[in-house]
N, C-alpha and C positions, 0 to 999 in steps of 0.2 A: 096112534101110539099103541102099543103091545102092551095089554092088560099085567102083565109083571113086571114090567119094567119100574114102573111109578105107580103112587097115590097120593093125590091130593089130600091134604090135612088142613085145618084152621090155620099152624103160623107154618109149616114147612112142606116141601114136596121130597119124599122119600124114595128112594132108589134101593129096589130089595137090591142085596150084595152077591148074594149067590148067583145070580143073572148073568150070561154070558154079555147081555146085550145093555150090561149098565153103561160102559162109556158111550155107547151111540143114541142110549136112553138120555143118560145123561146131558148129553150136547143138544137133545132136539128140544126138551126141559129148557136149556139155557136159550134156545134161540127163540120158543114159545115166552119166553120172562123177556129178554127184545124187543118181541112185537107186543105185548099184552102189559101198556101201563096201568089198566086195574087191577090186574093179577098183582104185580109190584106192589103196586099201594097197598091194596090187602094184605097181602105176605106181610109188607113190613109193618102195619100199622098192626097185626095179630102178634107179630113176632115182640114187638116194644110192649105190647099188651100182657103176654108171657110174659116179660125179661121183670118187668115192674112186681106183676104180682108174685113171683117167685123170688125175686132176689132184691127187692127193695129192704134196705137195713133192718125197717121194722118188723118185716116177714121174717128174715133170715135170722134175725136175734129172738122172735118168739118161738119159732120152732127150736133152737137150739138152747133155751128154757125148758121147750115142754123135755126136747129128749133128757137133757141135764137130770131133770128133775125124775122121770121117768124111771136112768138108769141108776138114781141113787138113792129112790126110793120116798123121792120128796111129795106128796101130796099137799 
């Protein structure tokens, strides 16, 4: 695989966009997730691991506290 095309990350595989050779990057990406069921597994088992600590209600309600509080001067 051509070193700019992709990088592997914990929950996603990234396709720089500038690349000429992102759709054929992109397609050999899809066809490597095909054959490689631990890569899936990983992928998605990082990606629900992401999704939970960022956007689970109790996260997304404390952060929008802290900012609340923050932009109106609440300590």
């Amino acid at each position: 695989m051509h070193p700019s095309v992709a990088r592997r990350r914990a929950a996603v595989i990234v396709a720089h966009p500038d690349d000429e050779t992102l759709w054929c990057g992109g397609f050999i990406l899809l066809l490597g997730l095909l054959k490689d069921a631990g890569l899936r597994r990983r992928l998605g088992e990082a990606g629900r691991r992401r999704a939970v600590e960022r956007f689970d209600y109790r996260t997304v309600a404390r952060r929008f506290v802290e900012l609340a509080s923050d932009r109106l001067g609440i300590h």
